[in-house]
C-alpha positions as CSV (number, residue, x, y, z in Angstrom):
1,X,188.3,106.4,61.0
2,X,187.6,103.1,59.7
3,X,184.1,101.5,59.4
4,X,182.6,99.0,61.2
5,X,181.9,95.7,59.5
6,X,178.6,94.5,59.3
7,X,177.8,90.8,60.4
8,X,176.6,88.9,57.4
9,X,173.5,87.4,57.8
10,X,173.5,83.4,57.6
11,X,172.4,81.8,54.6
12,X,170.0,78.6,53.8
13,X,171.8,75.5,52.7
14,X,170.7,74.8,49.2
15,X,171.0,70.8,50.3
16,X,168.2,71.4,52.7
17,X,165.8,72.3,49.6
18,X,165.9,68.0,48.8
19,X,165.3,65.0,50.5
20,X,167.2,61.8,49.7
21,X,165.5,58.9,48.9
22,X,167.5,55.9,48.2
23,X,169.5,57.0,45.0
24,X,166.7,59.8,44.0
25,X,166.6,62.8,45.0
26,X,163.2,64.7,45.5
27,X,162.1,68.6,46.4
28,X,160.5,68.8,49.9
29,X,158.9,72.2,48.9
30,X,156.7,73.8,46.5
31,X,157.2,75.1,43.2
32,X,155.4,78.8,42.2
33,X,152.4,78.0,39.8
34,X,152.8,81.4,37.9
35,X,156.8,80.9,37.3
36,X,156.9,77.1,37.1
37,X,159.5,74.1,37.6
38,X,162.9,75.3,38.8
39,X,161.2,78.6,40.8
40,X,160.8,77.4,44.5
41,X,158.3,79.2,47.2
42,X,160.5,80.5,50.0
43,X,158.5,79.8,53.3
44,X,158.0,82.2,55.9
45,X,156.3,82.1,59.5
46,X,152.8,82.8,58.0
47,X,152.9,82.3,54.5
48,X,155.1,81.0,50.8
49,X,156.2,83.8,48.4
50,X,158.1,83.2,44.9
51,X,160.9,86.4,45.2
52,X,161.1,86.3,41.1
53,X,157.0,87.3,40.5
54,X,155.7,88.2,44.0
55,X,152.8,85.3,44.4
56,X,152.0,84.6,47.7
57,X,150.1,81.9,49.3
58,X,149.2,82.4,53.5
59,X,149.1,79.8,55.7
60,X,145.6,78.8,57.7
């Protein structure tokens, strides 16, 4: 018998992370205070969460 394969689930474009202004690119989201520049908070429906330390921040 031969196993089923799995859908993989879509990804988020990296490009989406940065907005282009003029020749300079900037972030459009937030950095994690505890692991610094180049660790970006992945939002979610009701809050932002760093995946490398666990900080968390909810939304009002």
């Amino acid at each position: 018998m031969a196993a089923k394969a799995k859908a993989k689930a879509g990804g988020v474009k990296r490009s989406s992370y940065f907005k282009i202004e003029g020749d300079k690119a900037t972030i459009g989201k937030k950095y994690c205070p505890r692991c610094g520049p180049g660790f970006i908070l992945a939002e979610h429906k009701d809050r932002v969460a760093c995946g490398r330390c666990g900080y968390t921040e909810f939304k009002k």
